[in-house]
C-alpha positions as CSV (number, residue, x, y, z in Angstrom):
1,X,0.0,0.0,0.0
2,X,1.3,3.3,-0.8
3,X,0.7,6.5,1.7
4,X,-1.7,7.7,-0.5
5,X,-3.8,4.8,-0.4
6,X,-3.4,4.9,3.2
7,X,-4.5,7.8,3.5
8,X,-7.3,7.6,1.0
9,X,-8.8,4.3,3.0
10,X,-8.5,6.4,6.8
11,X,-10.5,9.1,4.8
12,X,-13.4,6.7,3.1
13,X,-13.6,5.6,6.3
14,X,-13.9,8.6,7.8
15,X,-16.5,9.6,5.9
16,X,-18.7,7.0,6.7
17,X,-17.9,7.4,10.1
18,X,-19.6,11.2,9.8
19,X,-22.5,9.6,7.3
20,X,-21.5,12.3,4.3
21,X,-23.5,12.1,1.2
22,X,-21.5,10.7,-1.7
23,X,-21.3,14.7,-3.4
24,X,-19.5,15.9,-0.4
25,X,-17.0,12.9,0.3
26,X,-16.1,13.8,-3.5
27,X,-15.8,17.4,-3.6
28,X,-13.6,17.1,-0.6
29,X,-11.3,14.6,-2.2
30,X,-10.8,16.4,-5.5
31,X,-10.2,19.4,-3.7
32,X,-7.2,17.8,-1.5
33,X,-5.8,16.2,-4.4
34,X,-5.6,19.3,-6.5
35,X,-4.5,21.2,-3.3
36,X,-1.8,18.5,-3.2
37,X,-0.7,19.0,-6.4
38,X,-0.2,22.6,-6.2
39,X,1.5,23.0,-2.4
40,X,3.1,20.7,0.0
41,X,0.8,19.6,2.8
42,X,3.1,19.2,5.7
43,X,2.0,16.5,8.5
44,X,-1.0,14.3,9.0
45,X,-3.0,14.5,6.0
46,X,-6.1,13.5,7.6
47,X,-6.3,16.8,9.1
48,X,-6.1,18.8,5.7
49,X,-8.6,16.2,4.5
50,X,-10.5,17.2,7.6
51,X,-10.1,21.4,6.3
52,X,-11.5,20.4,2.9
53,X,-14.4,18.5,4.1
54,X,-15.3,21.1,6.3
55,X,-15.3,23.9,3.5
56,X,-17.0,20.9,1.1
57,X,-19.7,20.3,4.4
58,X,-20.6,24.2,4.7
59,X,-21.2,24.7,1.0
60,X,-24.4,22.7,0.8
61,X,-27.5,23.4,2.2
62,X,-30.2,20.9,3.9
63,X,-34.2,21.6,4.0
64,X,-35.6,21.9,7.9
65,X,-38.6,21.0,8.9
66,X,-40.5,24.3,8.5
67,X,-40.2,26.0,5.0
68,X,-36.8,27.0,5.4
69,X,-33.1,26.1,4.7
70,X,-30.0,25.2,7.2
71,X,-26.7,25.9,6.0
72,X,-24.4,23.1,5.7
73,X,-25.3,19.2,5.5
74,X,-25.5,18.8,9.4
75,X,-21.8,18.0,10.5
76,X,-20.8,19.1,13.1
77,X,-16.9,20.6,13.6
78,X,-17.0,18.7,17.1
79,X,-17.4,15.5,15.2
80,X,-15.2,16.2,12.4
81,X,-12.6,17.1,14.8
82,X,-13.1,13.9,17.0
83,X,-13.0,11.7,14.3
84,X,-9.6,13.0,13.1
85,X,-7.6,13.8,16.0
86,X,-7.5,17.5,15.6
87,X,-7.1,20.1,18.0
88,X,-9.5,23.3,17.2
89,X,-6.3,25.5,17.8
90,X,-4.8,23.3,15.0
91,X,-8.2,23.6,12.9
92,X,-7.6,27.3,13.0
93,X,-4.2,27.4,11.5
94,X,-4.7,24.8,8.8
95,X,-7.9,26.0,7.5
96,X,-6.7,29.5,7.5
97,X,-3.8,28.4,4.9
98,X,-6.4,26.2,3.3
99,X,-7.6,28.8,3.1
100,X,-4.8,31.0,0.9
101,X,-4.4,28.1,-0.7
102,X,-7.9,27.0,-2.1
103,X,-8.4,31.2,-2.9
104,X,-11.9,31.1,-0.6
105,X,-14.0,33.6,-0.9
106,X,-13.6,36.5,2.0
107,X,-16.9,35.9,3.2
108,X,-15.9,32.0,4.0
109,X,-12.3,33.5,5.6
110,X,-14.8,36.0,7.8
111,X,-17.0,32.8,8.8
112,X,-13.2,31.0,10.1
113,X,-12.6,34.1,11.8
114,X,-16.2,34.7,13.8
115,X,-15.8,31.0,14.1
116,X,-12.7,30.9,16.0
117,X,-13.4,34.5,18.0
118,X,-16.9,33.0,19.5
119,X,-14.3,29.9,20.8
120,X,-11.6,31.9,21.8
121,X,-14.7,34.2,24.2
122,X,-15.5,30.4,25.0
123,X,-11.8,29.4,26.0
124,X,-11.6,32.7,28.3
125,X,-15.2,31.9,30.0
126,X,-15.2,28.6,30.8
127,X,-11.0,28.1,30.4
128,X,-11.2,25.4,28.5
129,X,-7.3,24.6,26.4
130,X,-8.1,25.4,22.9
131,X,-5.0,22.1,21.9
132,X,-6.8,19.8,23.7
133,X,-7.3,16.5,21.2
134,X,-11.0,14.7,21.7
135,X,-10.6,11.0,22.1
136,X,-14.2,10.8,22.1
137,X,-16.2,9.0,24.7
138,X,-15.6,11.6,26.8
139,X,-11.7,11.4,27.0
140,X,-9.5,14.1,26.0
141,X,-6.0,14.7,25.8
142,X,-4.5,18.5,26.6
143,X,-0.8,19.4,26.4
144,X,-1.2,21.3,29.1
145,X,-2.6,18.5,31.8
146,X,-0.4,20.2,33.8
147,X,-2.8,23.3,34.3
148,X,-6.0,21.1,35.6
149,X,-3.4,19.3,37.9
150,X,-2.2,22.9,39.6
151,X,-6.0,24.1,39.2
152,X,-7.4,21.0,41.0
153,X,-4.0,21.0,43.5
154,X,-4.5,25.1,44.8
155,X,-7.3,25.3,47.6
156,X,-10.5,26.0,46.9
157,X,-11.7,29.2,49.0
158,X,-14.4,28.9,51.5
């Protein structure tokens, strides 16, 4: 097996992991492999597989129950990330040089951008480590374990 068909099989399955529609699992492909072909996509390719399906996922649209329309097919970015091991502090930085990359449209960069300032208002809320890596099942893996450990260490005032 070659790394490409590695990578191609951990993505097919992916996808059905996620239930996409055959369009979308498409789309996404053809616009890795011509992204490929073009630039050198450094480290796990999953997770720029995992930036393409998320542009591919928000293009669509899917009727609701009343009369209108919700945008996007109904993945969620918590699930994508789950199911490929990606931080959302990661997310950020890869899909913004998807991003240059794929030449999206400023309104789609300005979507990244709300998208990532509504978590960061999250992260300084509820401090929550943007790097943490969802094992799913409710496990997660954060560099910086040590923080919990020194926040669940001090002494709680009475």
């Amino acid at each position: 097996n070659t790394m490409m068909e590695v990578v191609e099989r951990q993505y097919r399955n992916l996808c059905v992991e996620l239930n996409l529609d055959p369009d979308t699992t498409e789309e996404a492909w053809r616009a890795f492999l011509t992204t490929k072909t073009n630039f050198t996509l450094e480290g796990d390719q999953l997770h720029w597989l995992a930036c393409s399906l998320y542009v591919e996922c928000r293009r669509g649209s899917v009727p609701t129950v009343g009369q209108g329309v919700h945008q996007g097919n109904g993945v969620s970015l918590t699930r994508l990330l789950r199911s490929t091991k990606l931080s959302l502090l990661m997310f950020f930085t890869k899909s913004r040089k998807w991003a240059d990359m794929t030449n999206m449209s400023k309104e789609f960069r300005e979507k990244i951008d709300r998208l990532e300032r509504n978590f960061s208002v999250s992260n300084i809320i509820f401090k929550v480590p943007l790097n943490c890596i969802y094992e799913g099942r409710g496990k997660t893996i954060c560099p910086q374990s040590l923080f919990w450990q020194r926040r669940l260490a001090s002494p709680v005032p009475h």
